[in-house]
C-alpha positions in Angstrom: 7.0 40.4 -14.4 3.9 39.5 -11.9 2.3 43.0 -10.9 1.2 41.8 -7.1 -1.6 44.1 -7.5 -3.2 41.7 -9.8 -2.8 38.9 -6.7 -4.9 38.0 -4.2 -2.7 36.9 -1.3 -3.9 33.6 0.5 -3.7 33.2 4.3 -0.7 30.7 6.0 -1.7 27.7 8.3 -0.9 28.1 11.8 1.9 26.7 13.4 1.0 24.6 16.5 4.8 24.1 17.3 8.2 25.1 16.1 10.2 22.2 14.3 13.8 22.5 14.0 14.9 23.6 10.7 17.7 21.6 9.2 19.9 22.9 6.2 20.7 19.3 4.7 19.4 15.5 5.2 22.3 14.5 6.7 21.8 16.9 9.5 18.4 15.6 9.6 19.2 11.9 10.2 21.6 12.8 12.7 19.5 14.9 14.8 17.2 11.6 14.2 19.5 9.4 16.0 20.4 12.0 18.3 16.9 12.4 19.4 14.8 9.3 19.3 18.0 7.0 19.6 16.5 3.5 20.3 13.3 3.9 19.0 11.6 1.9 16.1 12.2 3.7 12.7 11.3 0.5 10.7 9.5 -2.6 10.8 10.3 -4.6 7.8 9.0 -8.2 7.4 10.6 -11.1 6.7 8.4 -13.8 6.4 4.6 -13.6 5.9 2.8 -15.5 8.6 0.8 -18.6 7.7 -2.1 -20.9 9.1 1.0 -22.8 10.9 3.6 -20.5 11.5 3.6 -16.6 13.1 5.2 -13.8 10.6 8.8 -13.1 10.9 10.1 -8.8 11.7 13.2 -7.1 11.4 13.6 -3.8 13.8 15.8 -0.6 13.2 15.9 2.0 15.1 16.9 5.6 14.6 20.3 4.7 15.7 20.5 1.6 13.6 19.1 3.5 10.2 22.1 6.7 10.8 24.8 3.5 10.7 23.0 1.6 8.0 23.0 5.0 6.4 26.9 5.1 7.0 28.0 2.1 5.9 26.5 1.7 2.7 27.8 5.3 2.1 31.1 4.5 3.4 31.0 1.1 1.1 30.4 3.4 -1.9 32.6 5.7 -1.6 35.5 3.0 -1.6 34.1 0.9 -4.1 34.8 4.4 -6.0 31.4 5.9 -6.6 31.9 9.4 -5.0 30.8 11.9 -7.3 28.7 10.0 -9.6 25.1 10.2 -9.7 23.4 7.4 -8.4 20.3 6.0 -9.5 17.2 4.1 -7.4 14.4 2.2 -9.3 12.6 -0.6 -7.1 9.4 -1.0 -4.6 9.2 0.7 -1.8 11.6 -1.2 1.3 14.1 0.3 3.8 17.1 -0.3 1.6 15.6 2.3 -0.7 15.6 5.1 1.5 19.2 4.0 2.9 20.4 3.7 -0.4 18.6 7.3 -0.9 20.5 9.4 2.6 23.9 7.5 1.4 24.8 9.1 -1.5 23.3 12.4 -0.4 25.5 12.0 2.8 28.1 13.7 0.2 28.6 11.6 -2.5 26.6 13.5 -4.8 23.4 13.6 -7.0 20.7 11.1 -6.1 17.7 10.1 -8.9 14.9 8.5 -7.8 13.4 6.9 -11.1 9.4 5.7 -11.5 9.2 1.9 -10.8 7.5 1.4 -13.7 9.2 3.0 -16.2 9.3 0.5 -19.2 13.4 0.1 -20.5 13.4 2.7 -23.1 12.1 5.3 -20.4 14.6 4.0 -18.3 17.3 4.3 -20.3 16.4 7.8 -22.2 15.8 8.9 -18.4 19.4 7.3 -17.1 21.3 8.9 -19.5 19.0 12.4 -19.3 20.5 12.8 -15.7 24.0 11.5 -16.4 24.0 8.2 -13.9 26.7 6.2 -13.2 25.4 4.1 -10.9 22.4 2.3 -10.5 20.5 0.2 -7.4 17.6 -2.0 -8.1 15.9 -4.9 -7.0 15.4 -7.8 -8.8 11.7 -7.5 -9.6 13.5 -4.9 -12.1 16.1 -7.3 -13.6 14.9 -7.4 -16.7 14.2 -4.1 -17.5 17.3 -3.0 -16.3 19.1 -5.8 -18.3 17.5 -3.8 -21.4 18.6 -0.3 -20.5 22.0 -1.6 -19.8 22.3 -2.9 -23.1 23.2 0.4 -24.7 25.9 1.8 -25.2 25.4 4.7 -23.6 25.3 3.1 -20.0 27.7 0.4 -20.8 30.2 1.6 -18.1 27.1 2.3 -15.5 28.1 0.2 -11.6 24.7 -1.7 -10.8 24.4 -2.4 -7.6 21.3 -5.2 -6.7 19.3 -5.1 -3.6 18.4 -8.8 -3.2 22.2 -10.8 -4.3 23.9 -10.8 -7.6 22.5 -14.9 -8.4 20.8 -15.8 -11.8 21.4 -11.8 -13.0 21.7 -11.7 -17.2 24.4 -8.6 -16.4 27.3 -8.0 -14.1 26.1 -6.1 -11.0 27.6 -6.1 -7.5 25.4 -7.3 -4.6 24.4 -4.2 -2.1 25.3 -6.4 0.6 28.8 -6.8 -0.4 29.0 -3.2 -1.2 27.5 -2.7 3.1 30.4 -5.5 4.0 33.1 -3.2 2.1 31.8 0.1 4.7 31.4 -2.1 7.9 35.4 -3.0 7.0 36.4 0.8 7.0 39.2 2.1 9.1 38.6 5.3 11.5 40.2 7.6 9.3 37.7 6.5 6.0 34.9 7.1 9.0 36.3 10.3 9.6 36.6 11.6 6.1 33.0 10.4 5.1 31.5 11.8 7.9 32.8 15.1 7.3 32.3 15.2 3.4 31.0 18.8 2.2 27.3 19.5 1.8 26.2 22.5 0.5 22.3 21.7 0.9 21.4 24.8 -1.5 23.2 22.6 -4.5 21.8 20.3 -6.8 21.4 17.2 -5.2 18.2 15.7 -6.3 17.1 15.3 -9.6 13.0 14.0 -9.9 11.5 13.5 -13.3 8.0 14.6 -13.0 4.9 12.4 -13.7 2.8 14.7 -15.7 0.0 13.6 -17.3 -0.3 16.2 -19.9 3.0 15.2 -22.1 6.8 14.0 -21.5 8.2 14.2 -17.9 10.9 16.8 -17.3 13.5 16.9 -15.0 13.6 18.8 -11.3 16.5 19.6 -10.2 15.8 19.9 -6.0 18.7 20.7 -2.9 18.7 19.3 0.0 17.4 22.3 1.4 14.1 22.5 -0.2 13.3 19.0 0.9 14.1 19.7 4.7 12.2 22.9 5.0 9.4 21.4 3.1 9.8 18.9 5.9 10.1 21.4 9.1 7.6 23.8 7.3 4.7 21.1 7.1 5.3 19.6 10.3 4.9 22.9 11.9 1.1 22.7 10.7 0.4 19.5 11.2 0.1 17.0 14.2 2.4 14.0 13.6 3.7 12.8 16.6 6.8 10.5 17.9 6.0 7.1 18.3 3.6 7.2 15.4 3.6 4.2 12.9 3.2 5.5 9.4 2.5 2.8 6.8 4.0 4.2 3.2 2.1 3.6 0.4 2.6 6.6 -1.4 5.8 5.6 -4.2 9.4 6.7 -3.0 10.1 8.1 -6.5 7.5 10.1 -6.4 8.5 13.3 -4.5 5.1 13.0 -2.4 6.3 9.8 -1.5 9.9 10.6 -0.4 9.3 14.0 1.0 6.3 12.4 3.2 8.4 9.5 4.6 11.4 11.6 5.3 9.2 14.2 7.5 7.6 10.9 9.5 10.7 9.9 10.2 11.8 13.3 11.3 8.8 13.8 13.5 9.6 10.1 15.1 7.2 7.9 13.5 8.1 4.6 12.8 7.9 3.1 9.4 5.9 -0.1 8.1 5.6 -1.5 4.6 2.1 -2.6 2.9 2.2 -6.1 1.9 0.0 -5.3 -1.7 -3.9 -3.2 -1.8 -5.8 -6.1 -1.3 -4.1 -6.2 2.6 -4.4 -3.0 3.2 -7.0 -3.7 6.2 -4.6 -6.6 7.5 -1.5 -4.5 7.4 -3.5 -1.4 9.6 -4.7 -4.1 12.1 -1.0 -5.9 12.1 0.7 -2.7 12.8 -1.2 -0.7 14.0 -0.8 2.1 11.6 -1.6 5.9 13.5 -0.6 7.9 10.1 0.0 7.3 6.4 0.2 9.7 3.4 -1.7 8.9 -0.2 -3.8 9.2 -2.7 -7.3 9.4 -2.7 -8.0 6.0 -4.8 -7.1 4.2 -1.1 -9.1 6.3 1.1 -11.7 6.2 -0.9 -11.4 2.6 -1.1 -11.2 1.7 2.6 -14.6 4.1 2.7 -16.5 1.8 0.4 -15.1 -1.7 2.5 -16.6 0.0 5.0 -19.9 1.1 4.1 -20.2 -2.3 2.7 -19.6 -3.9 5.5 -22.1 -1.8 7.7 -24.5 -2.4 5.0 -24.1 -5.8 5.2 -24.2 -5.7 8.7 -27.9 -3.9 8.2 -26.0 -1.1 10.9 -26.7 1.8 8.5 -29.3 3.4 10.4 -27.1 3.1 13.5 -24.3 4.2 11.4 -26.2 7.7 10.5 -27.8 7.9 14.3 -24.2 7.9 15.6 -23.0 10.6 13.0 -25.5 13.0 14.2 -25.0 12.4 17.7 -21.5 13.0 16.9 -21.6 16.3 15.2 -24.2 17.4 17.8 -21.5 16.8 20.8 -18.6 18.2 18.8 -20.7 21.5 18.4 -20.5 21.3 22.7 -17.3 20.4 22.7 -17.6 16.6 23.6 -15.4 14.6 21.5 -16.9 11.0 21.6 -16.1 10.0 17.8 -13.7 7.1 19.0 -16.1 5.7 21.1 -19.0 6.1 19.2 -17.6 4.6 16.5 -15.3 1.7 18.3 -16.2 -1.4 15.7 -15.1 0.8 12.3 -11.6 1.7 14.4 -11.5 -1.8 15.3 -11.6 -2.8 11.6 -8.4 -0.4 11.0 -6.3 -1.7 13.9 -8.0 0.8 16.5 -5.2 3.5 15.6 -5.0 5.4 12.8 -5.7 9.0 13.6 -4.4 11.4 11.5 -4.1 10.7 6.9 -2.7 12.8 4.5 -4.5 12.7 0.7 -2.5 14.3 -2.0 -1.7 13.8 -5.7 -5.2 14.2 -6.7 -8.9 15.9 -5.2 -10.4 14.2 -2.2 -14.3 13.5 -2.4 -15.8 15.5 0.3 -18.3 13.4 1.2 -15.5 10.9 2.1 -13.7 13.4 4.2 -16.4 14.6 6.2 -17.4 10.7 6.9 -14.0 10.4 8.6 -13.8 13.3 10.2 -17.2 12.4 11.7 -15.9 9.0 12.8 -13.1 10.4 14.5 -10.5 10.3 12.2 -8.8 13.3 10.6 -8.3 12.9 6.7 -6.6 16.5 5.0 -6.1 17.0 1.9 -2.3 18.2 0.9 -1.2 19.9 -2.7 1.9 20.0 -4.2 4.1 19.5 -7.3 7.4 17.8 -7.8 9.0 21.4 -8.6 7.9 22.5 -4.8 9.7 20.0 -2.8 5.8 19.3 -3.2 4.3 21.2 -0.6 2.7 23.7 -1.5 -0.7 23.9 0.6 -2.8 21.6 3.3 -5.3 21.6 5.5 -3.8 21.7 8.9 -4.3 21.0 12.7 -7.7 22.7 13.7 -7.6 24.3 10.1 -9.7 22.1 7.7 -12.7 22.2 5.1 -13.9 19.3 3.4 -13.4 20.2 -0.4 -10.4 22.6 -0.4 -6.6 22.0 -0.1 -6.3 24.3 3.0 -4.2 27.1 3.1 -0.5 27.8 2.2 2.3 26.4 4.7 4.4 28.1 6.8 7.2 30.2 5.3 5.4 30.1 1.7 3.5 32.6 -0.1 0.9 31.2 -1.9 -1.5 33.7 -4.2 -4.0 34.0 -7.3 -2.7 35.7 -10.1 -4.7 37.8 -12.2 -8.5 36.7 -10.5 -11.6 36.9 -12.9 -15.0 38.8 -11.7 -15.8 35.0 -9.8 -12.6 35.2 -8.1 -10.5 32.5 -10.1 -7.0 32.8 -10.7 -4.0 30.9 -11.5 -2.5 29.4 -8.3 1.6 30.9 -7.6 3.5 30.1 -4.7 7.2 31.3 -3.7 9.1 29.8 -0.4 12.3 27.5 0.4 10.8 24.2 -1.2 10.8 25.8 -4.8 12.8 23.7 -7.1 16.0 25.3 -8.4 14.5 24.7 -12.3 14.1 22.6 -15.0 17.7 20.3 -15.6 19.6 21.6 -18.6 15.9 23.4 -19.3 16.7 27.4 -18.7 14.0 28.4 -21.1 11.4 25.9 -19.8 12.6 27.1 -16.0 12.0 31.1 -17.1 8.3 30.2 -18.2 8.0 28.2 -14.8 9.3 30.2 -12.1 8.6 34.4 -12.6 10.2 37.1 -9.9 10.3 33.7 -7.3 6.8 32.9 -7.6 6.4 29.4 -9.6 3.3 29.0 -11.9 1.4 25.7 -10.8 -1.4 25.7 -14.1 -4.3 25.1 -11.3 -7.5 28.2 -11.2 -8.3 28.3 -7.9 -10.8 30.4 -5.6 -11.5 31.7 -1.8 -14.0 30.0 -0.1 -15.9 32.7 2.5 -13.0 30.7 5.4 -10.3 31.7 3.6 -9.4 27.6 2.0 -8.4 27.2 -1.3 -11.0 25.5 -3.4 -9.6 24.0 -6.6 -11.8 24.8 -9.9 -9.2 23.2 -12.3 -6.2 23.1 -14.5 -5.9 26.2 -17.0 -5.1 23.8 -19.8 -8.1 22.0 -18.8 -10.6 24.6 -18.8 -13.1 24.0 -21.7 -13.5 27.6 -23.0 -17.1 27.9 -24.9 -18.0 30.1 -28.2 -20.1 32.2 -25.8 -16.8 33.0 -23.4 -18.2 30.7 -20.8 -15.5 28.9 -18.6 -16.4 25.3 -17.7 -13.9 23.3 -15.1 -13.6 19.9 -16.0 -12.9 18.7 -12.3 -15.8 20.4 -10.9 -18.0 17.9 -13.1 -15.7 14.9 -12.8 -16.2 14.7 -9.2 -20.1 15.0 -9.8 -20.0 11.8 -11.5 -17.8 10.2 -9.6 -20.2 9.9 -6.9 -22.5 7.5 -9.1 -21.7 4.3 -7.4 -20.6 2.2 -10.7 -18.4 5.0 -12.4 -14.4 3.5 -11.7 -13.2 7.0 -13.5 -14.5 9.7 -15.5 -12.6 12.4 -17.5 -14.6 15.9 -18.7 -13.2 17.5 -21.8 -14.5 19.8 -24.8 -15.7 18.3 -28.1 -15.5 20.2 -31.4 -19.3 20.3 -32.0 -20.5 19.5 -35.6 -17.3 20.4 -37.3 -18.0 24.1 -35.8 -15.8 26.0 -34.3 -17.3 25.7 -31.3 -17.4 23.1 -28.6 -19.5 20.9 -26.1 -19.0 19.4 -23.0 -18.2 15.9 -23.2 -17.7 12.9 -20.9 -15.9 9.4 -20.8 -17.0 7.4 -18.3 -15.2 4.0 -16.6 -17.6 1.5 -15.2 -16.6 -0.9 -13.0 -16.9 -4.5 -15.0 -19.1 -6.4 -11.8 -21.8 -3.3 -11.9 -23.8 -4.2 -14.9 -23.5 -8.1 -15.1 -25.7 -9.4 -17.3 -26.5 -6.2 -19.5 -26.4 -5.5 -22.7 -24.3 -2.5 -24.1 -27.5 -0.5 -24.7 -28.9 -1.0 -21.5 -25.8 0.2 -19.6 -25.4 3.1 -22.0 -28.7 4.2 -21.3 -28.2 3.5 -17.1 -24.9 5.9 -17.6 -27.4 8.7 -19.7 -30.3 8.5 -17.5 -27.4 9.3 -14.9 -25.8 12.1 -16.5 -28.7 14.0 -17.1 -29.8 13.6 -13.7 -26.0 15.5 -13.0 -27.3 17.9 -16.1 -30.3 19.1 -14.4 -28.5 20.3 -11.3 -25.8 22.5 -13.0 -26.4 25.7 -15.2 -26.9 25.1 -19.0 -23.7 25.9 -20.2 -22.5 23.3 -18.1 -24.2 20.7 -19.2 -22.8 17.2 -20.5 -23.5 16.4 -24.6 -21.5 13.8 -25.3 -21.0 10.3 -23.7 -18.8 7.6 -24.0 -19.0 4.5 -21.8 -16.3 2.1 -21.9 -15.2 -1.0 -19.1 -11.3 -0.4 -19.7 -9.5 1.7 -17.4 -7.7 5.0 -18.8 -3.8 5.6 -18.7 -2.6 6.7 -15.4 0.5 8.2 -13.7 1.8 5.9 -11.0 -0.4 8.4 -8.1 -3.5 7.4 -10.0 -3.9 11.1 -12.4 -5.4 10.1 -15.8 -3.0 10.8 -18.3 -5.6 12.9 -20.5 -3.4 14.1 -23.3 -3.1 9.8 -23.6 -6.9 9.3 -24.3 -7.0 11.9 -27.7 -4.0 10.1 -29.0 
């Protein structure tokens, strides 16, 4: 039982409009065609250009992704798949997300699975959920030739993306499966159209990604994916006509959630051709919006700064920054033009990024936001729909996740004399529990309020400022809390580290601990050095960190290393992985 005296209630975003709410995604693609028609949902690409020829596009629109929508559902439903839980695992593409608003046009469940689960966390993850049916593409052939090899999921339909040729299994093609809708009478039109939909049911089921043991599974409606939708829009400015580019995985409820809202707000949707095109895919496009993870942002930062470096434009770079900030103080917004050449580089559009999944720097996000381009930071969890918090339109701070959204409660339970409490949250986009889990549900979700593990403060504007994860927290002999992520993001401002992770180390064979460090170095940093010399580069570095906290905080223990921790797939080090 949560007394709400021991809470400290946390202020809402502001709404800057008033999004329709709807009550299931079927609804929501519908009022999508209804409303933007004609316009471009989706850009996919066909052919790559070369130094000969141009590159090749295919166009829906609104309208186009509604019957797309229809008649693979329609095709399903005759091929006999209504009722059956239907499975996706492949790359991000438009027959993803059709495949995705088919089957929860009434069919039934829908399970978005990881992309790169390995077969045996495929199959112990298939049969987990109960699916029947499973669409892939063929870059998965393999590993879904292994999970199908069991006989658990001997009688499972698979249904390929890209043709049936050269498959080691029986599957049907997707096309064929789109052929068997377009061929449907009026009255099999009618009677899919019109199939119930209770949008506070069951209908998605997410495993979770958690980097702190084995993935459990979310059951989600309909419901708490379109209010998270209507409830985030509210606070933030995404606009029709946008083009959002989506990096961010579909199975990864960030992912899915954040591409269904763009295309509620009207944005049009374009596909990345791989990291290392990043730049050329913003500048082909003309990406306005995208949602990810910090890793990218970050990333695009450092190509810049690079290239103004190399440019020897860094003292321009810094003139032009304060000249900004001075004018934005008088209310003259000149960023844009100020700053023409770095737009230029992204295609002269983008405008307005969503970070989630993991902490922003803030050094990064002021940088944008200086340049004229607004980057917020969002927070979530699979088991909210994930929104949970952002910072919102004319509501930022560098260094926090914002405030709560619209029609959520968000709180700290049970603050210490510093003001640091667990975060809580209650509101529409909270899951429905854990899948055949009551008992892991009841410890999860307490009088409506759901637990989220992170400690969290105030700052003096009212932003939440994360300090860390409770099973994190490295807890010293003399009661002193020290936050692991408050550290970690110290050293991940020195320009060699790749990744760092802060945990406690049993000191001596005591019972007490000290703070310790693994650091990742990028390999092309230290060429030509010896292990002892970049040992002693990453301590010299370190204690430069240690003589700017207090001395409980400071680092003891260092390990340097060139090979990359284990990750989820939205770039959060696995840590229970790295003691194992």
């Amino acid at each position: 039982m949560i007394n709400e005296n021991n809470l400290i209630k946390v202020p809402t975003l502001p709404r800057f409009r008033n999004v329709p709410l709807m009550h299931d995604l079927r609804e929501m693609i519908r009022y999508c065609a209804d409303t933007y028609k004609d316009e471009t949902a989706f850009i996919i690409k066909t052919k790559r250009a070369t130094k000969t020829e141009k590159a090749e596009y295919f166009y829906r629109s609104f309208i186009d992704y509604r019957n797309d929508i229809e008649d693979l559902g329609l095709g399903l439903m005759k091929y006999g798949t209504k009722g059956k839980r239907l499975a996706i695992i492949a790359k991000n593409r438009y027959e993803w997300m059709v495949s995705y608003f088919a089957q929860v046009s009434g069919l039934g469940v829908v399970v978005p699975l990881d992309k790169d689960l390995p077969s045996e966390e495929l199959r112990q993850s298939m049969i987990k959920a109960k699916v029947e049916v499973l669409v892939f593409d063929k870059d998965h052939k393999q590993v879904v030739c292994d999970a199908l090899s069991c006989p658990e999921l001997s009688s499972v339909t698979a249904v390929c993306m890209d043709g049936c040729d050269d498959l080691p299994f029986d599957a049907v093609a997707y096309s064929d499966i789109v052929k068997l809708g377009k061929s449907a009478t009026v009255e099999e039109k009618e009677t899919f159209r019109n199939l119930p939909i209770d949008g506070t049911e069951m209908a998605i089921i997410l495993f979770t990604s958690g980097t702190s043991g084995l993935a459990k599974a979310v059951m989600l409606s309909q419901f708490n994916i379109t209010s998270n939708c209507k409830y985030t829009l509210d606070a933030e400015d995404i606009r029709r006509g946008d083009v959002n580019m989506a990096f961010l995985p579909y199975h990864h409820t960030f992912g899915c959630t954040g591409q269904i809202m763009l295309t509620f707000a009207g944005a049009a949707t374009v596909y990345c051709d791989g990291l290392k095109y990043i730049q050329q895919n913003l500048v082909e496009y003309k990406v306005s919006d995208f949602i990810c993870v910090p890793l990218i942002i970050e990333s695009i930062y450092k190509k810049i700064m690079a290239t103004v470096k190399k440019q020897g434009k860094m003292k321009k770079l810094e003139t032009g920054m304060k000249i900004s900030k001075l004018l934005l103080k008088l209310g003259i917004d000149k960023r844009r033009q100020l700053f023409k050449d770095i737009h230029d580089q992204l295609g002269g559009a983008v405008r307005y990024v969503i970070s989630g999944a993991s902490p922003l720097d803030p050094v990064v996000a002021e940088f944008y936001k200086a340049i004229g381009m607004e980057v917020f930071q969002g927070y979530g969890m699979t088991e909210t729909s994930p929104v949970i918090a952002s910072e919102g339109y004319k509501c930022t701070c560098p260094g926090t996740i914002g405030r709560g959204i619209p029609a959520t409660e968000v709180a700290i339970l049970n603050p210490n004399e510093e003001g640091i409490g667990e975060l809580i949250a209650r509101g529409p986009g909270v899951m429905l529990g854990y899948y055949e889990a009551p008992e892991l549900t009841k410890e999860a979700i307490e009088d409506g309020w759901i637990h989220t593990g992170d400690l969290v403060c105030l700052t003096e504007n009212q932003m939440i400022k994360i300090c860390g994860r409770s099973k994190n927290v490295i807890v010293l002999k003399n009661g002193k809390n020290v936050y692991p992520e408050e550290l970690e993001t110290l050293i991940s401002n020195i320009p060699y580290v790749k990744e760092c992770m802060v945990y406690g180390e049993e000191k001596n064979g005591t019972d007490d601990v000290i703070v310790a460090v693994k650091v990742v170095y990028m390999e092309d940093a230290f060429e030509g050095k010896s292990v002892e010399e970049i040992n002693a580069t990453v301590k010299s570095d370190i204690e430069k960190i240690n003589d700017t906290v207090p001395a409980y905080k400071r680092i003891n223990s260092i390990t340097v290393t060139d090979t990359e921790m284990e990750k989820t797939t939205t770039g959060k080090v696995k840590r229970y992985k790295q003691f194992h």
